[in-house]
CHARMM-style PDB file with segment names, atoms N, HN, CA, C and O in Angstrom:
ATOM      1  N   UNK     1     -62.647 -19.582 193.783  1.00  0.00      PROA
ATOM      2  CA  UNK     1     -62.308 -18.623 192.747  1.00  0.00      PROA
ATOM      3  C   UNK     1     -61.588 -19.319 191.590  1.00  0.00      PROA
ATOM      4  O   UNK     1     -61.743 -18.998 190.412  1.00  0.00      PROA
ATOM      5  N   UNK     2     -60.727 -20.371 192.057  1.00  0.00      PROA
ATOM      6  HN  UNK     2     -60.600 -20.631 193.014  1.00  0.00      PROA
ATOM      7  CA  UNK     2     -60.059 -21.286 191.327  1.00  0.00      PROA
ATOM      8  C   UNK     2     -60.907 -21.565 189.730  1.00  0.00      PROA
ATOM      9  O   UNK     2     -60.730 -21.260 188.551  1.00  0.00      PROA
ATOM     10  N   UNK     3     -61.990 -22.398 190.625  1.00  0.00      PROA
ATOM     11  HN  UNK     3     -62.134 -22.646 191.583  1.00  0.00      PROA
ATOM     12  CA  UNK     3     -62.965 -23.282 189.755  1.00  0.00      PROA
ATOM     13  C   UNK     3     -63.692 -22.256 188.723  1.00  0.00      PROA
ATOM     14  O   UNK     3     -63.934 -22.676 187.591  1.00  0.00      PROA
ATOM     15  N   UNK     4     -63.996 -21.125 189.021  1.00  0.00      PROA
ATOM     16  HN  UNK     4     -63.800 -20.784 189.941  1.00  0.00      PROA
ATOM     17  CA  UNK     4     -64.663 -19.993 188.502  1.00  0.00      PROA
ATOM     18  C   UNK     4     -63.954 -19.332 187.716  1.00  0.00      PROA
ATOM     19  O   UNK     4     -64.658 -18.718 186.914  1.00  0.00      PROA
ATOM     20  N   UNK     5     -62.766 -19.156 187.561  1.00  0.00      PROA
ATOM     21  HN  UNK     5     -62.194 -19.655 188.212  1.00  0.00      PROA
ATOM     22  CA  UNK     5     -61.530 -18.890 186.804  1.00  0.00      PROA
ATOM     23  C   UNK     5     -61.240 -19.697 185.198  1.00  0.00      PROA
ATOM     24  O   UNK     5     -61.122 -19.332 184.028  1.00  0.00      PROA
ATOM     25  N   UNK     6     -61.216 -20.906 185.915  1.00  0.00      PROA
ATOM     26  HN  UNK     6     -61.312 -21.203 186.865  1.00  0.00      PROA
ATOM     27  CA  UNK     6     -61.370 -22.388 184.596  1.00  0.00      PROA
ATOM     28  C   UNK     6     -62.437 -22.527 184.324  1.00  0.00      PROA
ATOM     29  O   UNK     6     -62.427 -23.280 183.350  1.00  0.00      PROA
ATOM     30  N   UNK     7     -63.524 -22.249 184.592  1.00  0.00      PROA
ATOM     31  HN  UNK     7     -63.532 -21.637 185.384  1.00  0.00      PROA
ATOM     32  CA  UNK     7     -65.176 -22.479 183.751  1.00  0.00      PROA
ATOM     33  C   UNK     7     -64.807 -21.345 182.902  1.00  0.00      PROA
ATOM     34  O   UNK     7     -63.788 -21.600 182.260  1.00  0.00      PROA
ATOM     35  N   UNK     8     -65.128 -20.565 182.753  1.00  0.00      PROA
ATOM     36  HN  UNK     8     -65.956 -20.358 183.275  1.00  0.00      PROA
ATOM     37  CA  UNK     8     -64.334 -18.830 182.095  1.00  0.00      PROA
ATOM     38  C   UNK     8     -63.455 -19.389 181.328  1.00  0.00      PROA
ATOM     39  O   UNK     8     -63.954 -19.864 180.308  1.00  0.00      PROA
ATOM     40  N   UNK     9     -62.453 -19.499 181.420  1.00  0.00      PROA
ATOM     41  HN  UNK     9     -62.048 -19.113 182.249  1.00  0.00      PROA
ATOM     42  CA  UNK     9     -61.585 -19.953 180.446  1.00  0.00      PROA
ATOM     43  C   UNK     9     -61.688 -21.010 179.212  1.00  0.00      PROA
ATOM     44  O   UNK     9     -61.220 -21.070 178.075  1.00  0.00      PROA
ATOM     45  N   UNK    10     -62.706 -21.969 180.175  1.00  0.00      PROA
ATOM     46  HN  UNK    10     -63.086 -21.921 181.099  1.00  0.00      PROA
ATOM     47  CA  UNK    10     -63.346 -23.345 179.462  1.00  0.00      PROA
ATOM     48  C   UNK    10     -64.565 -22.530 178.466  1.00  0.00      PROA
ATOM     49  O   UNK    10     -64.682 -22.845 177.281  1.00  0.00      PROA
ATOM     50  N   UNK    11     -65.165 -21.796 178.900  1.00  0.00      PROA
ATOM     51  HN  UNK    11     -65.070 -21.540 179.862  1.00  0.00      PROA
ATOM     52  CA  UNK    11     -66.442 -21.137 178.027  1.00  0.00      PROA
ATOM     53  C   UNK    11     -65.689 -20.732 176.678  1.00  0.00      PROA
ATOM     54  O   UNK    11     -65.874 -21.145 175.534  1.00  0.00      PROA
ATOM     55  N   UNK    12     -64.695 -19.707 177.219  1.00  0.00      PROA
ATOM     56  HN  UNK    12     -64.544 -19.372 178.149  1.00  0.00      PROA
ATOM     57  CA  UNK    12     -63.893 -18.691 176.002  1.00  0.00      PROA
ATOM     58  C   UNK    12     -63.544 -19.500 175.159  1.00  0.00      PROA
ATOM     59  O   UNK    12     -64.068 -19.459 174.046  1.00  0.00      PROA
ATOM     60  N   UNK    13     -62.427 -20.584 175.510  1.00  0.00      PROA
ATOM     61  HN  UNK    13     -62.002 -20.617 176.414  1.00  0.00      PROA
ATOM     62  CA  UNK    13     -61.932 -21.414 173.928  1.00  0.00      PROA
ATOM     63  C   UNK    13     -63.068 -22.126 173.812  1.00  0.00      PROA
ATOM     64  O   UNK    13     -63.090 -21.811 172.622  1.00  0.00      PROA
ATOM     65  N   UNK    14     -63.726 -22.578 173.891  1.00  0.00      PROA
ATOM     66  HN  UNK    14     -63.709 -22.835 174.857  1.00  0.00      PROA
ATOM     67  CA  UNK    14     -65.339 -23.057 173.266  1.00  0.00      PROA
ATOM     68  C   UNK    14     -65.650 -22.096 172.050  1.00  0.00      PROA
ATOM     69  O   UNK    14     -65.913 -22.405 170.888  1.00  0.00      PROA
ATOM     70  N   UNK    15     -65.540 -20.761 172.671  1.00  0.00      PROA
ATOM     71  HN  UNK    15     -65.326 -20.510 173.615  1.00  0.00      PROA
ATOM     72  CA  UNK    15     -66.393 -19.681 171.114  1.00  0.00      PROA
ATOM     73  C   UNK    15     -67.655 -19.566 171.696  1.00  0.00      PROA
ATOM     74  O   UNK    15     -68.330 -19.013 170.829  1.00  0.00      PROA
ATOM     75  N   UNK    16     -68.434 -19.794 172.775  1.00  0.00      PROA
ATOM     76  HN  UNK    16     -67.885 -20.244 173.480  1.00  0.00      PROA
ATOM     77  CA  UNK    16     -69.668 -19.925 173.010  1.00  0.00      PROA
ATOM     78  C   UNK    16     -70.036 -18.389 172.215  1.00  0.00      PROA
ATOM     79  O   UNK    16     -69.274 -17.422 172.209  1.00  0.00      PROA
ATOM     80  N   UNK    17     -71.193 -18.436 171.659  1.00  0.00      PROA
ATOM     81  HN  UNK    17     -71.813 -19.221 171.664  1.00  0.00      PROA
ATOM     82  CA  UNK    17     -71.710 -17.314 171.138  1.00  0.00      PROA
ATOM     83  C   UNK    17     -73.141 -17.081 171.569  1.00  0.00      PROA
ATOM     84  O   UNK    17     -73.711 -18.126 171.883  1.00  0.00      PROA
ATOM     85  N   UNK    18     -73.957 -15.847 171.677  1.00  0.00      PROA
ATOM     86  HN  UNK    18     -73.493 -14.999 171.422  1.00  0.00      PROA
ATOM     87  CA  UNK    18     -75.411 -15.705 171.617  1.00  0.00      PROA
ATOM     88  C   UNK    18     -75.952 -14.553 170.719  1.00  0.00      PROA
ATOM     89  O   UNK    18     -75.538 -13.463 170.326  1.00  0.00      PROA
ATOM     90  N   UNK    19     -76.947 -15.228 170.596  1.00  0.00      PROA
ATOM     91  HN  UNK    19     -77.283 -16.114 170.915  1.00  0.00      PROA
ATOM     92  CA  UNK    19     -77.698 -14.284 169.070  1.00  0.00      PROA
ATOM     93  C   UNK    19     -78.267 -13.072 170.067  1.00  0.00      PROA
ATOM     94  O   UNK    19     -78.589 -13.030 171.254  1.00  0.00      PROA
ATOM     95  N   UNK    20     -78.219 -11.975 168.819  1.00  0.00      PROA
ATOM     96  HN  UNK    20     -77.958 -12.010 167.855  1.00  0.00      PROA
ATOM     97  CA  UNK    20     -78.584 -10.819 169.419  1.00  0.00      PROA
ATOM     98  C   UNK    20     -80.387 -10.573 169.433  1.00  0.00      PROA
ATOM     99  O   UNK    20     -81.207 -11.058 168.653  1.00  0.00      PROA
ATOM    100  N   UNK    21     -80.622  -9.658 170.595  1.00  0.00      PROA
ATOM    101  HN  UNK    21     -79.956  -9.264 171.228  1.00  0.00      PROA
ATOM    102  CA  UNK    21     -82.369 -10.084 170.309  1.00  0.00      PROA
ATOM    103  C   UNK    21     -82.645  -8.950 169.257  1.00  0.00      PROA
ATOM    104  O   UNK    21     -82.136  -7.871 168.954  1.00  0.00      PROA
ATOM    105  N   UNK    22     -83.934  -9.895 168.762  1.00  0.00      PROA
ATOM    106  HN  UNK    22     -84.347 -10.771 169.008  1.00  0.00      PROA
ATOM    107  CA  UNK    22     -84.710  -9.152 167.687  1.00  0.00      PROA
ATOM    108  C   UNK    22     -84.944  -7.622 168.049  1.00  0.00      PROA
ATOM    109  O   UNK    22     -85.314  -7.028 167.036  1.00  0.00      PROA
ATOM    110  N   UNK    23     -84.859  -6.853 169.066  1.00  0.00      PROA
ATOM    111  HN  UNK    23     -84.558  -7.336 169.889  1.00  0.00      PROA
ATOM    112  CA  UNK    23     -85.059  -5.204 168.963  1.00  0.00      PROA
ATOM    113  C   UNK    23     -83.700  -4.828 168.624  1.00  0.00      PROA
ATOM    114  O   UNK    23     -83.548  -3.684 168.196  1.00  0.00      PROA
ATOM    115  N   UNK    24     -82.687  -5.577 168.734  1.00  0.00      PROA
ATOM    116  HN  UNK    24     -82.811  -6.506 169.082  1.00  0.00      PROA
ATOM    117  CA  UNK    24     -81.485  -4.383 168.560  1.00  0.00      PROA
ATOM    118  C   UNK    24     -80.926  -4.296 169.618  1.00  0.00      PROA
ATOM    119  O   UNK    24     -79.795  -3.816 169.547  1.00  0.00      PROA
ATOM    120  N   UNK    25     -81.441  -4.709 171.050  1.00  0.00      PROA
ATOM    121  HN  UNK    25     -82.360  -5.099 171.107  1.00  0.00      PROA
ATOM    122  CA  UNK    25     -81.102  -3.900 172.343  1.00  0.00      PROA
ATOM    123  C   UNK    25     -80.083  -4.801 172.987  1.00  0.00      PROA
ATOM    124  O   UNK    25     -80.225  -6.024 172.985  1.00  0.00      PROA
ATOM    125  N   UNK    26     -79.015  -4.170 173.557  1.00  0.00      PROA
ATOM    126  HN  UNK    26     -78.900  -3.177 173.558  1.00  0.00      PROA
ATOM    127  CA  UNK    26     -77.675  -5.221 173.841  1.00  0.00      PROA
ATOM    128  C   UNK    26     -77.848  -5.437 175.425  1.00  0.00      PROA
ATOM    129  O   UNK    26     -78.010  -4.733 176.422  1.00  0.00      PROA
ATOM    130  N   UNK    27     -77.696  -7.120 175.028  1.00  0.00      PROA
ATOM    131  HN  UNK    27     -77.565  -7.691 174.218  1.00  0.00      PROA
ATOM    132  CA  UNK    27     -77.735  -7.604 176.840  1.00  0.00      PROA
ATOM    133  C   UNK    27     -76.656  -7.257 177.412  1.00  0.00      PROA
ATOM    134  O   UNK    27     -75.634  -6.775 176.923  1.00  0.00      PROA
ATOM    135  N   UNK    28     -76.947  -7.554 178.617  1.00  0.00      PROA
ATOM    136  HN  UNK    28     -77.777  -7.946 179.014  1.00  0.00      PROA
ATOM    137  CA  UNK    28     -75.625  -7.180 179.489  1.00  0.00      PROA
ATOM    138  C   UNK    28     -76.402  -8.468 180.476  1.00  0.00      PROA
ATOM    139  O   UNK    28     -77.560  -8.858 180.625  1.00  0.00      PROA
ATOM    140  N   UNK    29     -74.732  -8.944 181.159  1.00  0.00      PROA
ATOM    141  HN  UNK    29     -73.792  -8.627 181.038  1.00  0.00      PROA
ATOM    142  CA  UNK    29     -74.695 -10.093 181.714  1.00  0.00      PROA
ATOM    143  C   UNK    29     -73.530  -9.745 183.502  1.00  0.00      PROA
ATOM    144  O   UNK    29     -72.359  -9.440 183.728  1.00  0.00      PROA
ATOM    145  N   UNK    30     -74.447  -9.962 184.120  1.00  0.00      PROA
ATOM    146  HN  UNK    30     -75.399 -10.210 183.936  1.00  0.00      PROA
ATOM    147  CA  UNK    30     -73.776  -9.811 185.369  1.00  0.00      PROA
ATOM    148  C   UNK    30     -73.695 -10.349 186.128  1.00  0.00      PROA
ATOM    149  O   UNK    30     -74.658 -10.928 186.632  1.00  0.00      PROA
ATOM    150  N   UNK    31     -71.859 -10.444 186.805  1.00  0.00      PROA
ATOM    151  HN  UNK    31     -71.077  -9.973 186.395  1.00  0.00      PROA
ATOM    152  CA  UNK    31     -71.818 -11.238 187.936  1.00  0.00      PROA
ATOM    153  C   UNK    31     -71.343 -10.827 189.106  1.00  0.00      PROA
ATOM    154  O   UNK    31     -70.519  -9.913 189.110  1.00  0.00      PROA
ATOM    155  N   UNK    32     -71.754 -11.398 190.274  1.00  0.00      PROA
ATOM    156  HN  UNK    32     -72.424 -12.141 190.271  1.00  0.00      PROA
ATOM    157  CA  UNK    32     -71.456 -10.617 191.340  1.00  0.00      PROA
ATOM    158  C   UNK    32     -70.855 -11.489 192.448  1.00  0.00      PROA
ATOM    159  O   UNK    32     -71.503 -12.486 192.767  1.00  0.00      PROA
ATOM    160  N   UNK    33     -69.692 -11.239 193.078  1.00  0.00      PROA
ATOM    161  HN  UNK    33     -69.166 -10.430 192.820  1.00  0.00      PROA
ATOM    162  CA  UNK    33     -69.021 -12.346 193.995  1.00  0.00      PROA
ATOM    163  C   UNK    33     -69.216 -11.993 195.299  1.00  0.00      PROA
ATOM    164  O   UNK    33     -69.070 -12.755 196.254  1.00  0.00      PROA
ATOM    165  N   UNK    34     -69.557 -10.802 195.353  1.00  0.00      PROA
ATOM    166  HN  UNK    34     -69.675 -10.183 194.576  1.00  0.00      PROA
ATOM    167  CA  UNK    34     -70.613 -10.766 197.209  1.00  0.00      PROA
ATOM    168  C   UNK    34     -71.344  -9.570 197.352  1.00  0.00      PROA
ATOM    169  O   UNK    34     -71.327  -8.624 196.563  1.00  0.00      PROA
ATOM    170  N   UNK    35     -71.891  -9.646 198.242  1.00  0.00      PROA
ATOM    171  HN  UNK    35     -71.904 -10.414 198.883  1.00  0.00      PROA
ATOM    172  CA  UNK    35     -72.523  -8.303 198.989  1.00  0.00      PROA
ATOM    173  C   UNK    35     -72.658  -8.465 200.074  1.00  0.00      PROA
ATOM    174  O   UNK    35     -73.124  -9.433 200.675  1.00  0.00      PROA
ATOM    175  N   UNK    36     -72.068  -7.072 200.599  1.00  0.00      PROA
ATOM    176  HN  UNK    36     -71.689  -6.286 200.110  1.00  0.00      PROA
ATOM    177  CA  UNK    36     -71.461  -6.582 202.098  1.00  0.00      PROA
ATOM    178  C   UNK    36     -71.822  -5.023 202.691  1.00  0.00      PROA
ATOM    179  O   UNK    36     -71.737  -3.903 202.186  1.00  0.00      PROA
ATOM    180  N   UNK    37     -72.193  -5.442 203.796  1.00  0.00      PROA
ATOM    181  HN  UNK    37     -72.262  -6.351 204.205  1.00  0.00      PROA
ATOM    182  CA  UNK    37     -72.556  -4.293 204.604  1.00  0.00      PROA
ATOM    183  C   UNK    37     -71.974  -3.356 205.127  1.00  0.00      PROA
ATOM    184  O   UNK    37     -72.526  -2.351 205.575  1.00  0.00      PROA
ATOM    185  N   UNK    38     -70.415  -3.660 205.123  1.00  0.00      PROA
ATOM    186  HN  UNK    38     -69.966  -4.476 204.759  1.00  0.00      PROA
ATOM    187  CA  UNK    38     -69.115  -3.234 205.518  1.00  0.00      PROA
ATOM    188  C   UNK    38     -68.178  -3.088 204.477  1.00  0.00      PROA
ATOM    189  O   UNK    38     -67.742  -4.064 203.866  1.00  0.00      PROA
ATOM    190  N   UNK    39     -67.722  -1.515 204.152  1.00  0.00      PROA
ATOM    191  HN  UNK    39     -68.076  -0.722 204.649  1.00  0.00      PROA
ATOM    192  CA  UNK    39     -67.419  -1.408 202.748  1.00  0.00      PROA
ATOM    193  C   UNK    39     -65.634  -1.879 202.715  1.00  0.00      PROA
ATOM    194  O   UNK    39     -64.816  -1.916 201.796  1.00  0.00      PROA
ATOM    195  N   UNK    40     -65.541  -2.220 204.302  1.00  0.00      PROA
ATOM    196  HN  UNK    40     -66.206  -2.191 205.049  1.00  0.00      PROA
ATOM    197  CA  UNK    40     -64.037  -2.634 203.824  1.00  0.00      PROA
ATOM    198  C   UNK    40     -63.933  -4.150 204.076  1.00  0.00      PROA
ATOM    199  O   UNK    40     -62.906  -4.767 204.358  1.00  0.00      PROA
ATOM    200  N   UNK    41     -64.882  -4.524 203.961  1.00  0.00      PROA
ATOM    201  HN  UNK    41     -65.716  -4.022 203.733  1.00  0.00      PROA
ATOM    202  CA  UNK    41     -64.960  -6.380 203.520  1.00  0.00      PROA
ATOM    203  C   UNK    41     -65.224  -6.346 202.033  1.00  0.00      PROA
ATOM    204  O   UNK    41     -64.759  -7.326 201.450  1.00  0.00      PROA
ATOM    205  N   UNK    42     -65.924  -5.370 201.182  1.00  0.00      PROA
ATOM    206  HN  UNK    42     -66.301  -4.574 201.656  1.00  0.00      PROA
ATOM    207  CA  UNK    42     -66.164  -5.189 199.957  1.00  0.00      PROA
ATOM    208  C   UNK    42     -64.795  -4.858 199.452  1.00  0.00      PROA
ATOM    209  O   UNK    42     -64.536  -5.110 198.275  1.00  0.00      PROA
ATOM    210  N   UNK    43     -63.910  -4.327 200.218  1.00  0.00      PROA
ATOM    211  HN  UNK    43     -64.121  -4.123 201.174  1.00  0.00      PROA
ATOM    212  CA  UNK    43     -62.915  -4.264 199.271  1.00  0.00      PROA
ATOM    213  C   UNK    43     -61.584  -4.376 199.639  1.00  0.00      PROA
ATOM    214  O   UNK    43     -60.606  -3.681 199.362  1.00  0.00      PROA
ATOM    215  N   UNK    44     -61.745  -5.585 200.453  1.00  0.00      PROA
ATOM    216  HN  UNK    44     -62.539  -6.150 200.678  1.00  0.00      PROA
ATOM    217  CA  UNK    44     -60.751  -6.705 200.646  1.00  0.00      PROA
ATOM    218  C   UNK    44     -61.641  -7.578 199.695  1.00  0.00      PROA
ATOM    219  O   UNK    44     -60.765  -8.216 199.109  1.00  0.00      PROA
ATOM    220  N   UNK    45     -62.528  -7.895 199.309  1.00  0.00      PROA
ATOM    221  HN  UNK    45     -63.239  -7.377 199.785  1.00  0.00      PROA
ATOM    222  CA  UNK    45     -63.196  -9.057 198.275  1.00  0.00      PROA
ATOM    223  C   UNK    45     -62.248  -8.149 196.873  1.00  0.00      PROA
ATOM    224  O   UNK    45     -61.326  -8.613 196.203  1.00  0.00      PROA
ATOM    225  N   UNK    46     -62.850  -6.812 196.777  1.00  0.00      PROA
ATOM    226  HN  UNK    46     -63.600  -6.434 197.321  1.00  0.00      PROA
ATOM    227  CA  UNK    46     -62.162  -6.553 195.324  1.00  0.00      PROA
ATOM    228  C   UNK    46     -60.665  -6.611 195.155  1.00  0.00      PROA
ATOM    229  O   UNK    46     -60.214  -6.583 194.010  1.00  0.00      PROA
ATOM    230  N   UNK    47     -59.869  -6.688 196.169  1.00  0.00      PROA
ATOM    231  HN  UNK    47     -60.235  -6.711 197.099  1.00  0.00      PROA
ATOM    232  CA  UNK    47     -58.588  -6.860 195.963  1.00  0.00      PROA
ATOM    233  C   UNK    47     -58.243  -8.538 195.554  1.00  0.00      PROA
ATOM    234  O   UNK    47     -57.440  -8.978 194.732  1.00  0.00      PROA
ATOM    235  N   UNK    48     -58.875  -9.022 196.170  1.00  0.00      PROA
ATOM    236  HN  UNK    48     -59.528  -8.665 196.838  1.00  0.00      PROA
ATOM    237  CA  UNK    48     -59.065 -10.550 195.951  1.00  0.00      PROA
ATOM    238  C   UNK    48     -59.359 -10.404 194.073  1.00  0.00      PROA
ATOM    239  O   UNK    48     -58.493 -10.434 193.200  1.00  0.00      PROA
ATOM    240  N   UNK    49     -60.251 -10.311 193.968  1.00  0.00      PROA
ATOM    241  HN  UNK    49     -60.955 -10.287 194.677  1.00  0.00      PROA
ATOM    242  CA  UNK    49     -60.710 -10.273 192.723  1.00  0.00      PROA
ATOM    243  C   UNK    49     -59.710  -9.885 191.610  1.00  0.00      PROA
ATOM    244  O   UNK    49     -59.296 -10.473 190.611  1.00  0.00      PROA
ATOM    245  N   UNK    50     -59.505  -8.811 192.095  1.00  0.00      PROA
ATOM    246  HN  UNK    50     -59.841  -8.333 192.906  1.00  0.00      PROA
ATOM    247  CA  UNK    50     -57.903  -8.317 190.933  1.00  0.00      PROA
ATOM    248  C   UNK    50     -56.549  -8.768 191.008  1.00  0.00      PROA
ATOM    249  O   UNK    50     -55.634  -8.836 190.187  1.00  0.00      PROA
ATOM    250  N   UNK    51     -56.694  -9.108 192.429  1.00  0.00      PROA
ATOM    251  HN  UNK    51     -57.438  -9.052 193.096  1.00  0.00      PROA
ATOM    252  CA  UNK    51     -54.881 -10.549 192.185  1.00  0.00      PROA
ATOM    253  C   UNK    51     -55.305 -11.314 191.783  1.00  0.00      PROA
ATOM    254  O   UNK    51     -54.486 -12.172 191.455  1.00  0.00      PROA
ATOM    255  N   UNK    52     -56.621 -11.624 191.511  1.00  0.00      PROA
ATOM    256  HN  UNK    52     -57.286 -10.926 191.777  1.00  0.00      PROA
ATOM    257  CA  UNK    52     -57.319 -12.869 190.459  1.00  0.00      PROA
ATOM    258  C   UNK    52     -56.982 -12.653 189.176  1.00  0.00      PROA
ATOM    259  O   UNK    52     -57.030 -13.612 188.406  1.00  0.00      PROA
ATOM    260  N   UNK    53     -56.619 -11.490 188.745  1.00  0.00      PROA
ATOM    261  HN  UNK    53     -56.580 -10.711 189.371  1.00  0.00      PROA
ATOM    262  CA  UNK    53     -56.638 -11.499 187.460  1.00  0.00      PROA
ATOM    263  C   UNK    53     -57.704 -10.315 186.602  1.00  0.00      PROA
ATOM    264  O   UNK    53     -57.421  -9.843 185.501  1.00  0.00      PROA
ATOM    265  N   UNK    54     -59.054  -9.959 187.449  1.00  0.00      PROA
ATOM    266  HN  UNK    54     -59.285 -10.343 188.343  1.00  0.00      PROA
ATOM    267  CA  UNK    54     -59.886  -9.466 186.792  1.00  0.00      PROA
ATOM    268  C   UNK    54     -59.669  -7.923 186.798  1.00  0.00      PROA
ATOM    269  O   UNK    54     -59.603  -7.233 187.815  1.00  0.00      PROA
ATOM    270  N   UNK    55     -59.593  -7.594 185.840  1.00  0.00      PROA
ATOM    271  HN  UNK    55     -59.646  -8.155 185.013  1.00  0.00      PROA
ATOM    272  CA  UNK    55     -58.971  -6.125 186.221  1.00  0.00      PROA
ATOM    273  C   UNK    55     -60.367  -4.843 185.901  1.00  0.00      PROA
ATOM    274  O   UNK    55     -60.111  -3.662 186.134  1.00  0.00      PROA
ATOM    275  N   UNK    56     -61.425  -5.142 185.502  1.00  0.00      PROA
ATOM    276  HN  UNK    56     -61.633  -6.102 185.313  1.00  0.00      PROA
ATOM    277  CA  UNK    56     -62.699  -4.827 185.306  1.00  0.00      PROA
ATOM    278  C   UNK    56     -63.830  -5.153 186.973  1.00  0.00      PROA
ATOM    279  O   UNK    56     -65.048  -5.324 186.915  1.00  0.00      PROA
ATOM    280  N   UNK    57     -63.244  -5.160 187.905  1.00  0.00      PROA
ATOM    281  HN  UNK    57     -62.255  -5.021 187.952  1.00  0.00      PROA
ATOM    282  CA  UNK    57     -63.724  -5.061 189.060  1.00  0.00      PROA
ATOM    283  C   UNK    57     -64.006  -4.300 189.821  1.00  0.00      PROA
ATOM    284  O   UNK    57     -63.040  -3.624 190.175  1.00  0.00      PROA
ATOM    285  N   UNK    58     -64.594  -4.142 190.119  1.00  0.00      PROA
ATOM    286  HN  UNK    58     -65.379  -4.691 189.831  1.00  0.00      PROA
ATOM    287  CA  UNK    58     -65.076  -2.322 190.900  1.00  0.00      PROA
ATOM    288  C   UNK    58     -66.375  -2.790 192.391  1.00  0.00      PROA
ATOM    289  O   UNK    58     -67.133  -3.758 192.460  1.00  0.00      PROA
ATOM    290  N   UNK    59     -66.219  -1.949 193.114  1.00  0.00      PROA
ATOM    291  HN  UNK    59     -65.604  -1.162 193.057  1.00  0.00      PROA
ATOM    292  CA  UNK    59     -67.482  -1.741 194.624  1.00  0.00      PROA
ATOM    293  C   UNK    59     -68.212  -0.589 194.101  1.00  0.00      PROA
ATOM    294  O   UNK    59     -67.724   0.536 193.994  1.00  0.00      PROA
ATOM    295  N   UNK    60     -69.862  -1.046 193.656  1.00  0.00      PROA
ATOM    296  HN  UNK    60     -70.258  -1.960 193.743  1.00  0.00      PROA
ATOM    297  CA  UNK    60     -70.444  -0.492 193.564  1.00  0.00      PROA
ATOM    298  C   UNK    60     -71.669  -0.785 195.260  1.00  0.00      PROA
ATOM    299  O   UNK    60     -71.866  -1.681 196.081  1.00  0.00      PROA
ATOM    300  N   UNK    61     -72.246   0.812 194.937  1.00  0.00      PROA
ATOM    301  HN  UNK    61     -72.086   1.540 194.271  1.00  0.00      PROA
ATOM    302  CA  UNK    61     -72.808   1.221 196.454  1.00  0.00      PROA
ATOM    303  C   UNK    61     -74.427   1.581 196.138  1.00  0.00      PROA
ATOM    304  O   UNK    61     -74.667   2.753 195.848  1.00  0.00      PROA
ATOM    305  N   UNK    62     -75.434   0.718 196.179  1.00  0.00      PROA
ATOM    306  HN  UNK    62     -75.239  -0.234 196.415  1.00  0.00      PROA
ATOM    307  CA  UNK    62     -76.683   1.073 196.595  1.00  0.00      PROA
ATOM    308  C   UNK    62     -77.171   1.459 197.751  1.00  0.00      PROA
ATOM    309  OT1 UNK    62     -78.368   1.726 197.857  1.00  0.00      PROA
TER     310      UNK     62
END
């Protein structure tokens, strides 16, 4: 989580930017740090995730 934390950080002060596509239509970019069959391993991962720092973390359920 460490290492994944500082790439992120390393991207941001960079400025990395991407051009928007020619229709207009806004990407969306997703990442996902597990999937679990057992919804309270899913969220012992999301607690992990938010003493990480990420406060945009959520268990979504298909």
């Amino acid at each position: 989580m460490a290492t994944f934390r500082a790439d992120v950080k390393k991207e941001l002060a960079e400025g990395t930017t991407t051009s928007k596509p020619s229709t207009g239509a806004k990407k969306l970019y997703h990442v996902q740090i597990g999937a679990y069959s057992v919804k309270k391993n899913a969220d012992k991962q999301l607690a992990k995730a938010k003493k990480a720092g990420f406060k945009d973390a959520f268990v979504k359920y298909e």
